[in-house]
C-alpha positions as CSV (number, residue, x, y, z in Angstrom):
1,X,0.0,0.0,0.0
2,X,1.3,3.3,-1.0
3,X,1.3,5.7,2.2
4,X,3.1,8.9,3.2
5,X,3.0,9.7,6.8
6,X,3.5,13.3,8.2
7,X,4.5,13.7,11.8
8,X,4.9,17.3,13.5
9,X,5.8,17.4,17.2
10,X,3.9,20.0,19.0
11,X,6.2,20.5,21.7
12,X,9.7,20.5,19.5
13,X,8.2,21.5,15.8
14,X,10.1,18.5,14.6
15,X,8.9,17.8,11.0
16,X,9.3,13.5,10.2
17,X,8.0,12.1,7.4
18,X,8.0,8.6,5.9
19,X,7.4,7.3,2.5
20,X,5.5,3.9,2.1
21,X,5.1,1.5,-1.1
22,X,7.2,3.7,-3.6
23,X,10.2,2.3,-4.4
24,X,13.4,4.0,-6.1
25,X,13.4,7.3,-7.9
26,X,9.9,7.4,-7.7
27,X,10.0,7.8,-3.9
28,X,12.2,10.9,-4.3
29,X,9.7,12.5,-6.3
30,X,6.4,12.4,-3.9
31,X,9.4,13.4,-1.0
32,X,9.8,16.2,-3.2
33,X,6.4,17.4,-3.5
34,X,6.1,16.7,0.4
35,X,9.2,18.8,1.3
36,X,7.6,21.6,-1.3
37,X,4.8,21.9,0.4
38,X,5.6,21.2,4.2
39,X,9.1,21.9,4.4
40,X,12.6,20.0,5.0
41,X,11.8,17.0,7.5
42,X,14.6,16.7,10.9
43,X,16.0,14.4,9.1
44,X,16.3,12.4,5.5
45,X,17.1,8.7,5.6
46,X,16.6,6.3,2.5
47,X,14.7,2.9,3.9
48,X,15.5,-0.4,2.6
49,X,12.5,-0.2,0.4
50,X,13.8,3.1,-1.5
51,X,16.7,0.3,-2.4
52,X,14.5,-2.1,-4.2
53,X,14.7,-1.2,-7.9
54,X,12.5,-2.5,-10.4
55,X,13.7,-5.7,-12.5
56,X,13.6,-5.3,-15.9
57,X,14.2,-8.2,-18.0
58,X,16.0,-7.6,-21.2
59,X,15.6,-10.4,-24.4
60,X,16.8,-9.8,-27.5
61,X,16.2,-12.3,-30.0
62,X,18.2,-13.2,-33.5
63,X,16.0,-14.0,-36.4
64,X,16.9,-15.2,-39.8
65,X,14.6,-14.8,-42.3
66,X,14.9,-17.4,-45.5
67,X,14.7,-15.5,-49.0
68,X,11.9,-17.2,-51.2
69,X,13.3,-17.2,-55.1
């Protein structure tokens, strides 16, 4: 499930946020918008899940095509 979490301390101000569900570069880019709108957060940390890149599966394929005479 996709999730970003805002947490403000009252008593400090502290600004925390956490990004859920997006993996990669993609993450960066709704922290972005997040930061744009409510600030820098106390701190920035990648989680393991930023990490996880998507697999993408390359084929390429040879074919020989016989000429008809």
């Amino acid at each position: 499930m996709r999730a970003v979490e805002f947490t403000i301390n009252v008593e400090t101000g502290e600004f925390t946020m956490l990004v859920e569900g997006i993996a990669g570069p993609a993450c960066e880019e709704v922290a972005k918008l997040v930061k744009d709108m409510a600030g820098e957060p106390a701190r920035d940390q990648a989680t393991g899940e930023y990490q996880l890149r998507p697999r993408v599966r390359i084929r390429a394929e040879k074919r020989l095509h016989a000429r008809r005479g």
